[in-house]
N, CA and C atoms as an extended XYZ file, in Angstrom:
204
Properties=species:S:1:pos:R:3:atomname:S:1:resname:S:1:resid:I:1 pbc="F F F"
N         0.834       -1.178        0.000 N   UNK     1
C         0.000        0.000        0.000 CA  UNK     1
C         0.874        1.235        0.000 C   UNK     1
N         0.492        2.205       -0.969 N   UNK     2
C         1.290        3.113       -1.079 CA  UNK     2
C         0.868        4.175        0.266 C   UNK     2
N        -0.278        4.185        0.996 N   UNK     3
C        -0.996        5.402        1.772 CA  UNK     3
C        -0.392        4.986        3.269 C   UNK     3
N        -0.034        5.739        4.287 N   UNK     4
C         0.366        5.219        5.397 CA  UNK     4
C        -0.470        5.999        6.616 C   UNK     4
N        -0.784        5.794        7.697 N   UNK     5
C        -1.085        6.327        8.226 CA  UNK     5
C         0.085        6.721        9.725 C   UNK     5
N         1.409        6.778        9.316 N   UNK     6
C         2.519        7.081       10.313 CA  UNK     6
C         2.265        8.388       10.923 C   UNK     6
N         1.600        9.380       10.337 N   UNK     7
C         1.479       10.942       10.512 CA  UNK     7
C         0.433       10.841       12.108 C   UNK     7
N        -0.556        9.621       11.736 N   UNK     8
C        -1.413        9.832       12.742 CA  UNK     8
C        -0.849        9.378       13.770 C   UNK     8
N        -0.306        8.161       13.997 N   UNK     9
C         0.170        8.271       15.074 CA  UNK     9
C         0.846        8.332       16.071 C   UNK     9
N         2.136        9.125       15.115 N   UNK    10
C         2.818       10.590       16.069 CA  UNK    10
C         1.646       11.771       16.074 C   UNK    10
N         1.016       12.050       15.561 N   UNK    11
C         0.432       13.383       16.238 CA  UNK    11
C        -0.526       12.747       17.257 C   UNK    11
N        -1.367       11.443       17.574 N   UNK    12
C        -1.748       10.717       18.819 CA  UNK    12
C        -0.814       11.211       20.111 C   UNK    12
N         0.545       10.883       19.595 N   UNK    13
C         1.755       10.437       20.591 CA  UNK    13
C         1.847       12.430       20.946 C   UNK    13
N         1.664       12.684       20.056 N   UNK    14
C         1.988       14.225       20.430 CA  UNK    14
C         1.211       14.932       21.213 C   UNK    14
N        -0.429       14.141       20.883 N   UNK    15
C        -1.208       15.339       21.837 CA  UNK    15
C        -1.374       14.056       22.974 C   UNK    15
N        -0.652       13.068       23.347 N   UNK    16
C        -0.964       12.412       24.716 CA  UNK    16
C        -1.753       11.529       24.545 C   UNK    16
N        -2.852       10.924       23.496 N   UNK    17
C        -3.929       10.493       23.203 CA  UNK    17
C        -3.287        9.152       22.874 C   UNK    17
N        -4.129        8.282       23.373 N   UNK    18
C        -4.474        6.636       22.724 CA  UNK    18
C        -5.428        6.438       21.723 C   UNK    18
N        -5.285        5.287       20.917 N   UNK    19
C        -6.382        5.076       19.817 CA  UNK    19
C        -7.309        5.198       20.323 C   UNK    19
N        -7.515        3.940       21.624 N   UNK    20
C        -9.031        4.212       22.270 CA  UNK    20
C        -9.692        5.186       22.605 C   UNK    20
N        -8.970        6.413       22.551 N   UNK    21
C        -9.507        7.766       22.954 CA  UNK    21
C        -9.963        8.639       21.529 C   UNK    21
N        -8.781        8.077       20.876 N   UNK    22
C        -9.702        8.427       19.622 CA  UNK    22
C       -10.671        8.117       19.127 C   UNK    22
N       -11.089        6.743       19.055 N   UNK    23
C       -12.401        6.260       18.757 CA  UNK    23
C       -13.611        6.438       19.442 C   UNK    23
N       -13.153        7.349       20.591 N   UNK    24
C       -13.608        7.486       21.225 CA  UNK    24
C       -14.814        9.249       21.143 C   UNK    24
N       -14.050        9.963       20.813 N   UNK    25
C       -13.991       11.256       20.237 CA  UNK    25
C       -14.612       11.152       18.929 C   UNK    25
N       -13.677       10.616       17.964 N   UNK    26
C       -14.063       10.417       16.538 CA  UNK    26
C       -15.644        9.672       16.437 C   UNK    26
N       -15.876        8.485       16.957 N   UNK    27
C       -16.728        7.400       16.720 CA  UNK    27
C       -16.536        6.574       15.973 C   UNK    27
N       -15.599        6.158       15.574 N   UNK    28
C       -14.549        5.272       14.325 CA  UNK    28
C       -14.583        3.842       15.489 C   UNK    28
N       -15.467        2.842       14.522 N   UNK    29
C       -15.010        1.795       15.378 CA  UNK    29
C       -14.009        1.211       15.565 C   UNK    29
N       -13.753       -0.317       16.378 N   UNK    30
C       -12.721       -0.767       16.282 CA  UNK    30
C       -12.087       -1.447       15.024 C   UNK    30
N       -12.916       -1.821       14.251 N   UNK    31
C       -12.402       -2.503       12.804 CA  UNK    31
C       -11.942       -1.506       11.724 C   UNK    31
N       -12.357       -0.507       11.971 N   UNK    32
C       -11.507        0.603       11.147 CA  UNK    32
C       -10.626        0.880       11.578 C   UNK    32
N       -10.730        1.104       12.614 N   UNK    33
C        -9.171        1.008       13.532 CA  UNK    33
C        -8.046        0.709       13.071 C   UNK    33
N        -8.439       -0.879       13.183 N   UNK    34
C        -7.832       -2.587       13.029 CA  UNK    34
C        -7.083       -1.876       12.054 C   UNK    34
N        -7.986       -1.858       10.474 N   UNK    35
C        -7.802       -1.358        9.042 CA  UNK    35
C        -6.835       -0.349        9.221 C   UNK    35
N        -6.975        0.783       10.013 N   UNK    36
C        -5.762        1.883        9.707 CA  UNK    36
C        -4.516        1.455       10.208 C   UNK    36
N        -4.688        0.347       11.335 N   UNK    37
C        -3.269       -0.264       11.881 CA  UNK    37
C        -2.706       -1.009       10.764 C   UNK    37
N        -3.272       -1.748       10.007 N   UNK    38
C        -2.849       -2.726        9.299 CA  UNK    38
C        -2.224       -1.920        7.437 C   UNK    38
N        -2.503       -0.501        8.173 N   UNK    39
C        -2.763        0.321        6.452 CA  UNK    39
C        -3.576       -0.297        5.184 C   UNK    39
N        -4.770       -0.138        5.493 N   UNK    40
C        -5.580       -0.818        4.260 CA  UNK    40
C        -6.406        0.479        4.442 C   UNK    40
N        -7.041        0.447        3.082 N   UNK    41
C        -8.137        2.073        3.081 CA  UNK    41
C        -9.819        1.983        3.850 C   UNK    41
N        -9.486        3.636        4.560 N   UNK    42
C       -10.634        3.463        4.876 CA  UNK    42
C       -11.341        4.800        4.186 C   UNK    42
N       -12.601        4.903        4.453 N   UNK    43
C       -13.458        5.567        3.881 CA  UNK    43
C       -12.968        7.198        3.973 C   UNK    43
N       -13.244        8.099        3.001 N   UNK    44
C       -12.396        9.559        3.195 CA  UNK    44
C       -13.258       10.410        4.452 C   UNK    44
N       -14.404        9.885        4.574 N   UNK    45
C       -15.008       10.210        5.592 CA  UNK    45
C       -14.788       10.159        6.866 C   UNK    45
N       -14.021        9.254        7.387 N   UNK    46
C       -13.347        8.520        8.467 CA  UNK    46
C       -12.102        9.623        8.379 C   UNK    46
N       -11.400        9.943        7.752 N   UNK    47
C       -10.123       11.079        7.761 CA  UNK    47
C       -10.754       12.560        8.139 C   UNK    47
N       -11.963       12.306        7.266 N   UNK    48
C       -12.603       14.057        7.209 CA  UNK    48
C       -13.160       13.980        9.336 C   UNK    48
N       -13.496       13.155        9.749 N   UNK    49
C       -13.942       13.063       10.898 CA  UNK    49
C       -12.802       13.155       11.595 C   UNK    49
N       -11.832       13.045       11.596 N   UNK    50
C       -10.583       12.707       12.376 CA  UNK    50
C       -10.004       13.958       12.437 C   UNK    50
N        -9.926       14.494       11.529 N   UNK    51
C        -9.464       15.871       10.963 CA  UNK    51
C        -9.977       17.192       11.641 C   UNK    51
N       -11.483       17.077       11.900 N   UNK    52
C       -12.467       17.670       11.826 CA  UNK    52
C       -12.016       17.949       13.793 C   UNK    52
N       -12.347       16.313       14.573 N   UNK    53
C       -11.866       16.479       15.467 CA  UNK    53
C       -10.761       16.555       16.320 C   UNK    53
N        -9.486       16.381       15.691 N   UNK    54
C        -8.438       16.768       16.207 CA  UNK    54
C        -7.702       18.197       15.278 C   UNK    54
N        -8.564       18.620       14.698 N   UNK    55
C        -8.416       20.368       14.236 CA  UNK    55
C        -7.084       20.351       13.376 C   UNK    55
N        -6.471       19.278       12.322 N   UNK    56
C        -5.487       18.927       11.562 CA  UNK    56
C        -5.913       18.958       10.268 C   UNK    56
N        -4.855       18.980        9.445 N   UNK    57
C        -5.319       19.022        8.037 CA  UNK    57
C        -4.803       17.446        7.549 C   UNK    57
N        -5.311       17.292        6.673 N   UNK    58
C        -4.821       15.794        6.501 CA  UNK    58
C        -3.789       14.859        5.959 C   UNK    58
N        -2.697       16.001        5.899 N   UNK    59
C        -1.474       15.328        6.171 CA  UNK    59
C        -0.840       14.917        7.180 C   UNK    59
N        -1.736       15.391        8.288 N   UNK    60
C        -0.772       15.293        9.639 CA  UNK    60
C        -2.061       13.657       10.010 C   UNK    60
N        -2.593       13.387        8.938 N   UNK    61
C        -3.223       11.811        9.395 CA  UNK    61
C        -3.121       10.749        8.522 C   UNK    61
N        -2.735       10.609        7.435 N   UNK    62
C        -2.181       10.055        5.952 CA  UNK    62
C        -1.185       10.968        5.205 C   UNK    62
N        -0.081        9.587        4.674 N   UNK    63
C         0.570       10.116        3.697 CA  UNK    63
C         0.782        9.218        2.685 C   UNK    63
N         1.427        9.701        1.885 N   UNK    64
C         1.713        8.452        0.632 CA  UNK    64
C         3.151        8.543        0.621 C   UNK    64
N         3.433        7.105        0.656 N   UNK    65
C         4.744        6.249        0.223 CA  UNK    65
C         5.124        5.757       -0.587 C   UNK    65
N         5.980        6.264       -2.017 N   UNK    66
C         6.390        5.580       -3.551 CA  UNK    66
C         6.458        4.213       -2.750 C   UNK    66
N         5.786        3.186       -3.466 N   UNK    67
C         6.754        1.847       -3.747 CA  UNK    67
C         7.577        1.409       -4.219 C   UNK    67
N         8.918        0.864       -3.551 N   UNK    68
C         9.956        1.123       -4.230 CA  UNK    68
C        10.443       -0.258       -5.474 C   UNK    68
């Protein structure tokens, strides 16, 4: 997968926050979760929510990685 989600969680680690607190906030269940741990895609809606509530733009929650 070229999309990563590394951005999110250092900025987790940055504002003190656990996933569970995010899902918590967000409403993102646990299988999307699962999915963003594992980097597989989730819905752009799920970013726009994430975004929305931790006041980031959405690089600081996905990025893309050339395959090399």
């Amino acid at each position: 997968m070229a999309f990563t989600y590394k951005p999110l969680w250092k900025l987790l680690i940055d504002k003190g926050m656990t996933k569970k607190s995010l899902m918590n906030l967000t409403g993102i269940s646990k299988s999307t979760m699962d999915k963003m741990y594992r980097e597989e895609y989730v819905a752009l809606s799920v970013i726009d929510r994430i975004c929305e509530k931790l006041q980031c733009n959405i690089s600081d929650v996905i990025s893309y990685e050339r395959k090399k």
